[in-house]
C-alpha positions in Angstrom: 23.1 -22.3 -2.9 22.1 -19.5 -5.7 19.5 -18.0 -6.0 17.6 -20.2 -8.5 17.8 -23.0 -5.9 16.6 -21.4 -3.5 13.5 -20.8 -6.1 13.7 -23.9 -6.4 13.7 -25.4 -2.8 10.7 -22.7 -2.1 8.9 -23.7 -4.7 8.5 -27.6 -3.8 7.3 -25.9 -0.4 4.5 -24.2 -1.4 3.6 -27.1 -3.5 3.9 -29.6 -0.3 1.8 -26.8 1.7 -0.6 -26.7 -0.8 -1.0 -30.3 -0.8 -1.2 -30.7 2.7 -4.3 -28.1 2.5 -6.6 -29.7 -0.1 -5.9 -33.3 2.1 -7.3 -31.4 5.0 -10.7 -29.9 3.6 -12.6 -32.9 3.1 -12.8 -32.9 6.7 -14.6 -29.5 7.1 -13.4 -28.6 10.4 -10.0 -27.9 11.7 -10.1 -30.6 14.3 -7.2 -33.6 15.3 -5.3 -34.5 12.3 -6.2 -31.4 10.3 -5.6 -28.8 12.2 -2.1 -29.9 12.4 -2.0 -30.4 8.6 -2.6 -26.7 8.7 0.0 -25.9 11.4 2.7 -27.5 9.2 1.4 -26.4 5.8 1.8 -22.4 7.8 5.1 -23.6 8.6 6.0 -24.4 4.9 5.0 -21.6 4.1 7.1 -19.2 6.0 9.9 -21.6 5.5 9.2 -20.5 1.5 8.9 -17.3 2.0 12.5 -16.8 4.1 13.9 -18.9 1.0 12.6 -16.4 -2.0 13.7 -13.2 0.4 16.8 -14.8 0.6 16.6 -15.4 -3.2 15.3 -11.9 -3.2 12.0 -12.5 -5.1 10.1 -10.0 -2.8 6.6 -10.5 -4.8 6.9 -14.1 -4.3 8.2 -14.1 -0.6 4.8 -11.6 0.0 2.4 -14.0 -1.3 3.8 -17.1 0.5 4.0 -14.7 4.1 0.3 -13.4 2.9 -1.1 -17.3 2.4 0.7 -17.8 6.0 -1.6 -14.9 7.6 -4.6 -16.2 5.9 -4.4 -19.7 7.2 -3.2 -18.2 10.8 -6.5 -16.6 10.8 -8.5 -19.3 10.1 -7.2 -21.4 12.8 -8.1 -18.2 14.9 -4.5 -17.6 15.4 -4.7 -13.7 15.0 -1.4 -12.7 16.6 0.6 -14.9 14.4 -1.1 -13.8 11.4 -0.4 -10.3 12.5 3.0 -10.8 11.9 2.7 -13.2 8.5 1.0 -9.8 7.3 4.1 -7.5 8.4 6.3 -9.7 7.6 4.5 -9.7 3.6 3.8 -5.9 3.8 8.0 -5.3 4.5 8.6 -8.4 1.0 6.2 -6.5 -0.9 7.8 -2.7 0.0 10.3 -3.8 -2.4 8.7 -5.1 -5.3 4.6 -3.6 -4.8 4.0 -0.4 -2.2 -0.1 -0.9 -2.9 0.2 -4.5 -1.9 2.6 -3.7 1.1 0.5 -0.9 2.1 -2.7 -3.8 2.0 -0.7 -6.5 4.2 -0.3 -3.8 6.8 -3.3 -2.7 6.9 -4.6 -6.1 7.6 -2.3 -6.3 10.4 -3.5 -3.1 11.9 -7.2 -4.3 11.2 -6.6 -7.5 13.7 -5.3 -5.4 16.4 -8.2 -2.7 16.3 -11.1 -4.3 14.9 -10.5 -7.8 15.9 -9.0 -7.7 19.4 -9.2 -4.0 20.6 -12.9 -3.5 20.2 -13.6 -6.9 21.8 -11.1 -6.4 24.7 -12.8 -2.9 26.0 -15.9 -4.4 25.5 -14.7 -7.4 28.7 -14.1 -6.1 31.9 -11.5 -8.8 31.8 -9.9 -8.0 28.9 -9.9 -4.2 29.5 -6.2 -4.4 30.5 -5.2 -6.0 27.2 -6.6 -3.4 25.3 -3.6 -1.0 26.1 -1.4 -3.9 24.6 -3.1 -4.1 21.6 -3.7 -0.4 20.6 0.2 -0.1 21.1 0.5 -3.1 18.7 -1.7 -1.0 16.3 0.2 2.0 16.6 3.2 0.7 15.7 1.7 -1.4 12.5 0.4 2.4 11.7 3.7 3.3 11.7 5.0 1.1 9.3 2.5 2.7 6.8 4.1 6.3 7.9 3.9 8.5 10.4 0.8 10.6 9.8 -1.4 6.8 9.7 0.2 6.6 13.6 -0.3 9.4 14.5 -3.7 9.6 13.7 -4.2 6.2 14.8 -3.3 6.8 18.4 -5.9 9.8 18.4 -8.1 7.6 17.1 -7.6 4.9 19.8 -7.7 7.2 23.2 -10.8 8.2 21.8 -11.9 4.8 21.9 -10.3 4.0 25.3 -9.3 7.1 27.4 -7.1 4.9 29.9 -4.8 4.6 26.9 -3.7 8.2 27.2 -1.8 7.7 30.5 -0.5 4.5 29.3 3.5 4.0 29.0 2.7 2.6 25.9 0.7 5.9 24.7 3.6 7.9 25.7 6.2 6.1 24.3 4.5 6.2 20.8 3.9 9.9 21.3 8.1 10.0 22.1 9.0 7.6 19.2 6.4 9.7 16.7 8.6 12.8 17.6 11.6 11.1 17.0 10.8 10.1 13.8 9.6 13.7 12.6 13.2 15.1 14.3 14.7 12.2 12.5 16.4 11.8 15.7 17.7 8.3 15.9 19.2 9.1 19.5 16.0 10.2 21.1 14.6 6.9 19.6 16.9 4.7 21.0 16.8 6.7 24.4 12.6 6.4 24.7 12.8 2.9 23.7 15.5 1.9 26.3 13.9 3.9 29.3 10.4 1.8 28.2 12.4 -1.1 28.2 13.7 -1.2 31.7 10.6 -2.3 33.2 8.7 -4.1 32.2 11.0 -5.5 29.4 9.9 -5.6 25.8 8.4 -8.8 24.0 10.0 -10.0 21.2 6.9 -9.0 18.7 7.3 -5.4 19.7 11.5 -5.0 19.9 10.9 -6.7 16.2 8.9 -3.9 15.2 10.6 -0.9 17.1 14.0 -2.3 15.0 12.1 -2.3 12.0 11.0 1.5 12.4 14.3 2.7 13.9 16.0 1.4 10.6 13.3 3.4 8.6 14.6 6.3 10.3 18.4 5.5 9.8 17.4 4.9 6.3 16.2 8.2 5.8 19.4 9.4 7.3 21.4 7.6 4.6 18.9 9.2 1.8 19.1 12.9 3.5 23.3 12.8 3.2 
């Protein structure tokens, strides 16, 4: 399939996800029949997205991963808009830095604002908090290193327990990688993290994406 196909093919999904979304606002609510209308329109629209990367329209694959995150968060879905925005901000690198830089920064917005204020403020919750600053931290660092940096100052101000955290630490190893542009000492941090308790999928995702940041600076260095 060339790439005007695959245009093509994501195209006629956005325009099925669209429909699907003006059949499901006459009911006001997101409730039975349309809450799963918005489930599969978020579906088509990822499934567009992937096809104009592959296609390698990078503005287009941005808005249909940004309309994703939207609808995500309206079905109160925040860690799965989280990543439609990441996955926009890293489409849009290629094609509109200001916009990527805007899609990230809505990503890091859900982790602190929307989930890591609320969890301190639950004695229940106060364990997740560590989780979700180290989520934060590493959206900051897909912006650059100074934004993560300052971000995790910023969050063990907010929540002291953070700064014994494994997570806090690692960050604190990874940042110094990065500066060292040491892609060993990287890997090494990440792996010693990693033996217990193993990594989720949504933060091995991420530590990839950074580690190839630093290999591509490598590349650009030589």
């Amino acid at each position: 399939m060339d790439n005007s196909a695959k245009e093509k093919e994501a195209l006629t999904l956005m325009a099925e996800a669209d429909k699907k979304m003006k059949s499901s606002r006459g009911f006001g609510t997101l409730l039975g029949g349309s809450s799963r209308k918005y489930e599969e329109a978020c579906d088509m629209y990822v499934r567009a997205a992937n096809m104009f990367k592959m296609a390698k329209n990078w503005s287009a694959a941005g808005n249909a991963f940004s309309q994703a995150a939207h609808l995500h968060l309206q079905m109160d879905n925040k860690l799965d808009g989280a990543i439609n925005f990441l996955d926009a901000g890293n489409a849009f690198k290629k094609a509109d830095p200001q916009e990527a830089i805007n899609c990230l920064n809505q990503a890091i917005e859900i982790y602190t604002n929307m989930i890591g204020t609320y969890a301190m403020d639950s004695v229940l919750l106060k364990y997740c908090a560590t989780d979700h600053f180290f989520k934060a931290a590493l959206c900051h660092f897909c912006v650059d290193m100074l934004n993560a940096r300052l971000s995790v100052q910023r969050y063990e101000d907010m929540f002291p327990a953070f700064s014994d955290a494994r997570e806090c630490k690692l960050v604190r190893k990874l940042l110094d990688a990065y500066e060292e542009q040491d892609v060993d000492a990287f890997t090494d941090a990440v792996k010693d993290f990693d033996s217990i308790p193993r990594l989720g999928q949504w933060n091995t995702t991420m530590l990839l994406r950074i580690k190839k940041q630093i290999q591509d600076d490598e590349s650009d260095l030589r």
